[in-house]
C-alpha positions as CSV (number, residue, x, y, z in Angstrom):
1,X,8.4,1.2,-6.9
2,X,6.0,-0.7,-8.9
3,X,3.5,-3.4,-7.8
4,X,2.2,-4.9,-10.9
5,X,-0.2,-1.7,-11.8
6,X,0.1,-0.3,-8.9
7,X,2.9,2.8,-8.6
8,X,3.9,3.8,-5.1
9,X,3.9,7.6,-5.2
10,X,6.7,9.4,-2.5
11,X,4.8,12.5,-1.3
12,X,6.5,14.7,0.8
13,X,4.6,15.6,4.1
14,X,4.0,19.2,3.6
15,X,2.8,18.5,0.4
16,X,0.5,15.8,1.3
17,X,-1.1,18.3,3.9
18,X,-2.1,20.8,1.7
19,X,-3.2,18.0,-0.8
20,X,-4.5,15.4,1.8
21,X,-8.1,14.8,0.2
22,X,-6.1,14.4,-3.5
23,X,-3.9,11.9,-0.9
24,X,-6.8,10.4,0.5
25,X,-8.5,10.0,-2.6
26,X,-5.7,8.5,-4.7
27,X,-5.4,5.7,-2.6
28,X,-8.8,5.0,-2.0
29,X,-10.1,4.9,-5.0
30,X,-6.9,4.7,-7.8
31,X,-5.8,1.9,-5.1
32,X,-2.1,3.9,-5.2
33,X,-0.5,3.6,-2.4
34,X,1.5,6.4,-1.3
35,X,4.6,6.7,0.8
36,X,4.7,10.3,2.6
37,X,8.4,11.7,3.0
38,X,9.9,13.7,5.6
39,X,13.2,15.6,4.9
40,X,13.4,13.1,2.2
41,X,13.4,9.6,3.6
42,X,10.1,7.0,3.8
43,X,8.0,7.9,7.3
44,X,4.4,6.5,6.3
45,X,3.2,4.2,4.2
46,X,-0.8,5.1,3.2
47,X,-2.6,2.2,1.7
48,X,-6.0,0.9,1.1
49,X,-7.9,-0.5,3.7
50,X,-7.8,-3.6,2.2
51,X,-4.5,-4.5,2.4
52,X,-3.7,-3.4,5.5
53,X,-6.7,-5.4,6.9
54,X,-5.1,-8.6,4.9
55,X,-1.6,-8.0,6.1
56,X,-2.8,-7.9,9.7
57,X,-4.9,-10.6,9.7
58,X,-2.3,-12.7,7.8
59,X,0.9,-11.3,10.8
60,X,-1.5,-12.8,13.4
61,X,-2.8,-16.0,11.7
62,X,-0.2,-18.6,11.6
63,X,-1.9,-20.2,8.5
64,X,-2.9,-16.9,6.6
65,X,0.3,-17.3,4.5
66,X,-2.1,-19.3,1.7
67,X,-4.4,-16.3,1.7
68,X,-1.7,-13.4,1.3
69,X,0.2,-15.1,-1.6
70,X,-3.4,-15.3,-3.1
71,X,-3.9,-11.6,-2.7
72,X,-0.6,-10.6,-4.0
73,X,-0.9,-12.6,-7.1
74,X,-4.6,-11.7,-7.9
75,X,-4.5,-8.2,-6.2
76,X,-0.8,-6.8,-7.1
77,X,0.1,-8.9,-9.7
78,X,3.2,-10.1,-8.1
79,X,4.4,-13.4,-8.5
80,X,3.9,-15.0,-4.7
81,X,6.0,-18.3,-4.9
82,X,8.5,-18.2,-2.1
């Protein structure tokens, strides 16, 4: 799946184990999120801090839906109007 620049990489668990500071570090840093896969279907979703923080705050704030359509037009390049 593709946000804007951002690709979502599907990593199976085992793999993302033995490979969790490449993980780790692709996300961080690349800002690639990555879904890691167990027995083949979606079990976690690792993202940047950032979003999550921005996605929490915007669940429990009644009027944060302003601030997340700003950060998914300027941050993922998606188009926000509802």
């Amino acid at each position: 799946m593709s946000y804007g620049t951002y690709m979502t990489r599907r990593v199976p668990l085992g793999e993302a184990r033995q490979n969790w500071a490449d993980v780790i570090g692709t996300v961080r840093y690349a800002r690639q999120p990555a879904i890691l896969t167990d027995r083949g279907r979606d079990a976690v979703a690792v993202v940047p801090v950032e979003w999550y923080e921005r996605l929490v705050d915007w669940l429990t704030d009644p009027g944060g839906g302003d601030e997340l359509r700003a950060f998914l037009a300027k941050d993922l390049g998606l188009d926000p109007t509802p």
